[in-house]
C-alpha positions in Angstrom: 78.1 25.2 0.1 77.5 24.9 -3.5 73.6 25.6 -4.5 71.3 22.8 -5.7 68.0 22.0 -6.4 68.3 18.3 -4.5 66.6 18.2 -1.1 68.8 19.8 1.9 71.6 17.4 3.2 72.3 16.8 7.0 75.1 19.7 6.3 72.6 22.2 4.7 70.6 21.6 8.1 73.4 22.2 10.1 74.5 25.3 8.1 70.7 26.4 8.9 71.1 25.8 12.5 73.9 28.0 13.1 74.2 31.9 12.0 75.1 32.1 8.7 78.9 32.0 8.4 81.1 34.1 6.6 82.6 33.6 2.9 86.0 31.9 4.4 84.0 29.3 6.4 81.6 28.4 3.9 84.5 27.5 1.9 86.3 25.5 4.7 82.6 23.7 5.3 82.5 23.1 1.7 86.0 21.6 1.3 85.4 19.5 4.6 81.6 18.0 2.7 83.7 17.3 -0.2 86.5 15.6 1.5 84.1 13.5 3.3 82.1 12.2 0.7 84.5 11.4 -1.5 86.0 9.3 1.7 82.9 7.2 1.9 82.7 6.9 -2.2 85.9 5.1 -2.2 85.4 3.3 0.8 82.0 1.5 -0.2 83.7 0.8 -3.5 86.8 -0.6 -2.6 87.2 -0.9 1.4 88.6 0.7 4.3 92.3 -0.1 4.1 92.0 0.5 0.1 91.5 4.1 0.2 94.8 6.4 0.5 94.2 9.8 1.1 96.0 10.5 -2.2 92.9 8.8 -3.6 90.7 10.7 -1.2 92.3 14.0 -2.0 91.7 13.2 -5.9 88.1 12.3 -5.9 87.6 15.4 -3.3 89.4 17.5 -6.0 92.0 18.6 -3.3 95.6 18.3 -2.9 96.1 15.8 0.2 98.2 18.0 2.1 94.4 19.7 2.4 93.0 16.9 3.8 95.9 16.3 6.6 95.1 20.1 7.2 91.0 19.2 7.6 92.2 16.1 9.3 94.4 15.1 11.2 94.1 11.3 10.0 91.7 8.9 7.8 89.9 7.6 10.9 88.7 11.7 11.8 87.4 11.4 8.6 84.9 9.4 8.9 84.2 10.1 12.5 84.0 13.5 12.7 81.3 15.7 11.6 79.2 19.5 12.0 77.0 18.5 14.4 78.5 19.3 17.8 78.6 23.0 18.1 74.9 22.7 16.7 74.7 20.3 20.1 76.4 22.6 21.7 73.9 25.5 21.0 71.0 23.8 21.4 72.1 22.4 24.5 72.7 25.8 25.8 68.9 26.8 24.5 67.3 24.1 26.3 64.8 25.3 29.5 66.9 26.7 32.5 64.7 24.6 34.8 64.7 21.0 32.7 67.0 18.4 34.2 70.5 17.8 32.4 69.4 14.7 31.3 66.2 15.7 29.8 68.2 17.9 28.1 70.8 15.9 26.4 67.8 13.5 25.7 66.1 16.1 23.8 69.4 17.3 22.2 70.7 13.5 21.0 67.6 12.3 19.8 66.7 15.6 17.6 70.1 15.4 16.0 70.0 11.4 15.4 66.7 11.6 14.3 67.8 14.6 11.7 70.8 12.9 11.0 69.4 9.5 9.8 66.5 10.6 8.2 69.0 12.9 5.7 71.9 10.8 5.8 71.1 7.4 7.1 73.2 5.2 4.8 76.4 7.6 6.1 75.5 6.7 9.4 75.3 3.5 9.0 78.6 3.5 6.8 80.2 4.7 9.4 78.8 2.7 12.4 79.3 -0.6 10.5 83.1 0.7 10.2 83.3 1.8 13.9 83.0 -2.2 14.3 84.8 -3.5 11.5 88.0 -1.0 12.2 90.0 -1.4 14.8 91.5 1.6 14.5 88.4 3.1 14.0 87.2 2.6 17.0 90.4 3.6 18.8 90.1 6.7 17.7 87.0 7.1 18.6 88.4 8.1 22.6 89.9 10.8 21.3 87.2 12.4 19.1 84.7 12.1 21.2 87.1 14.5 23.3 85.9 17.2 21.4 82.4 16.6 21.6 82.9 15.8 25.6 84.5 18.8 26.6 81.7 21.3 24.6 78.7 19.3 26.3 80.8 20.0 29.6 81.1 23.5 29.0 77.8 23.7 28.2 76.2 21.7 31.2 78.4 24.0 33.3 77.1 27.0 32.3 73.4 26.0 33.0 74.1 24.4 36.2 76.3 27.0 37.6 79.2 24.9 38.3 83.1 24.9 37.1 83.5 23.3 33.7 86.3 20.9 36.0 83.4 19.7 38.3 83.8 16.3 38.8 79.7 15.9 39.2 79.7 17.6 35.3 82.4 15.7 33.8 81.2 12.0 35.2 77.6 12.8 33.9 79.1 14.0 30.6 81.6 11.0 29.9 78.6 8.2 31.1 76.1 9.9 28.9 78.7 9.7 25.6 80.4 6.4 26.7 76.5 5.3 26.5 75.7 7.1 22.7 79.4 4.9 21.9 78.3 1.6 22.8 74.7 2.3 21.6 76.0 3.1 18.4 78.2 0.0 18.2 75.2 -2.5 19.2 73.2 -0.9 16.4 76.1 -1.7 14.0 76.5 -5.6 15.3 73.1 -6.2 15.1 72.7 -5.0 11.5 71.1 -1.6 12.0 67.3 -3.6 12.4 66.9 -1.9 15.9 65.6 1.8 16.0 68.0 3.7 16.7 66.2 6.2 18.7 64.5 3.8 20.9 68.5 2.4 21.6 69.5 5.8 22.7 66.6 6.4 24.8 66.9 3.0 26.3 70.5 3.7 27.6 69.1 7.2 28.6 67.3 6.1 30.7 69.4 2.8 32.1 71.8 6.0 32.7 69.4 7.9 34.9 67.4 4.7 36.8 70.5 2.1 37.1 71.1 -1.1 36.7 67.9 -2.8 37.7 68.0 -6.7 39.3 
């Protein structure tokens, strides 16, 4: 990433998180930051649907075959981000003893809480668009994906079970089926709620049930 003198972003802390990459992934990292803002520029100034990825790939200073080549489509854009191998290591650092759900608790809430205190009117960009965008939010099944089978991998490994464990993959898909809808109900209510408190909340629903 380029050098400023502006207070660290959410991706400088990510980039801190991790071992320092090489020259070649520094440069993807930076391409991917610049492709992403520019995304949200355009779309707070002129909409969703507005905003080509010709557009995208002029503000980002980038030919748009780049950005097909970063992603895949205009909805990975805006959903996608650096954050889950940085979940994925800190999962993995997380006491041998704790319960899985502590974990993740700890895990989610750290990164949130990074992510919105840095970056908060991105987050809420892109949660008002999860609800506004149909296909948005479609894509949002596949994305998550991603993050679902690196938290599976990573549960595996510290329970000692197979990464096709039924037990692992049911616990991982209810724990990011519940950061999905907690994120949408922020959105729909106008972002008053604290986000933190939601996630927690459907935590612990998650690990106590559906009381009567």
């Amino acid at each position: 990433m380029a050098a400023t003198t502006r207070t660290p972003s959410r991706d400088s802390s990510v980039a801190e998180a991790q071992p320092r990459p090489g020259l070649r992934e520094r440069k993807k990292l930076k391409t991917r930051i610049a492709i992403r803002r520019a995304t949200y520029g355009l779309i707070a100034a002129q909409g969703y649907e507005a905003t080509t990825i010709e557009q995208i790939a002029e503000a980002a200073e980038v030919s748009p075959s780049t950005v097909f080549r970063y992603f895949p489509t205009k909805e990975d854009i805006v959903l996608t981000d650096e954050y889950d191998p940085v979940m994925e290591t800190a999962l993995r650092d997380r006491p041998a003893g704790e319960d899985p759900l502590e974990s993740i608790r700890h895990v989610m809430t750290h990164a949130l809480r990074t992510f919105i205190h840095e970056e908060r009117e991105e987050v809420i960009q892109r949660t008002r668009l999860m609800v506004e965008v149909p296909a948005i939010r479609a894509r949002m099944t596949e994305t998550m994906a991603t993050t679902s089978e690196l938290l599976v991998q990573a549960l595996a490994d510290r329970t000692g079970r197979d990464r096709d464990d039924l037990d692992v993959r049911v616990f991982t898909a209810a724990v990011l089926g519940a950061l999905r809808e907690v994120m949408l109900h922020w959105a729909a209510h106008d972002h008053q709620d604290d986000l933190i408190e939601l996630v927690d909340r459907a935590l612990t629903t998650i690990k106590g049930g559906l009381k009567l």
